[in-house]
C-alpha positions as CSV (number, residue, x, y, z in Angstrom):
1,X,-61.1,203.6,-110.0
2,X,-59.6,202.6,-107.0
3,X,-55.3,202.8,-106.5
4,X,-55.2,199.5,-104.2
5,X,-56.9,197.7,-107.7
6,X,-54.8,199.3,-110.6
7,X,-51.7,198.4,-107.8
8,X,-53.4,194.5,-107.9
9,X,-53.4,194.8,-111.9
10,X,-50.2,195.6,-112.3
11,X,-49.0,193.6,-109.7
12,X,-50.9,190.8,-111.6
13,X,-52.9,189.4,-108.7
14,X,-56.3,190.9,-110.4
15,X,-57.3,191.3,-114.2
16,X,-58.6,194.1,-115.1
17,X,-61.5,194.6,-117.9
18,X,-61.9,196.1,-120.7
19,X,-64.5,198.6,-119.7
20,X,-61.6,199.6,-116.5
21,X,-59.4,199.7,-119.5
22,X,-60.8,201.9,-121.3
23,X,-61.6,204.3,-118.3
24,X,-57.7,203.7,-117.4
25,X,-56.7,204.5,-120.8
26,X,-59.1,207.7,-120.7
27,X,-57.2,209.2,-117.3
28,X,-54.1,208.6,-118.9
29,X,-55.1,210.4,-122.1
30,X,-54.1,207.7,-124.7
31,X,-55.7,205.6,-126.8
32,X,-57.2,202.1,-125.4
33,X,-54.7,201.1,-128.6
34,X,-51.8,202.5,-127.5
35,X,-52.4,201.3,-123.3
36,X,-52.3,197.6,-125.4
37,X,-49.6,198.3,-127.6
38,X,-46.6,196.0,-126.6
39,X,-43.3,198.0,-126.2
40,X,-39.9,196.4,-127.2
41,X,-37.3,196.5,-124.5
């Protein structure tokens, strides 16, 4: 996965899918749940 497209997900100017999800999730060692999960604040 490239950094100039998780940088244009989380800049919100490309969506990302569930597979890159998952694969994101996996790098980051968490579950695809928890990547999901809303946090309060």
């Amino acid at each position: 996965m490239n950094w100039s497209y998780i940088a244009q997900v989380e800049r919100g100017t490309r969506n990302i899918g569930i597979d890159n999800m998952a694969a994101l999730a996996a790098a980051l060692d968490v579950s695809l749940a928890l990547l999901l999960s809303k946090v309060d604040g």
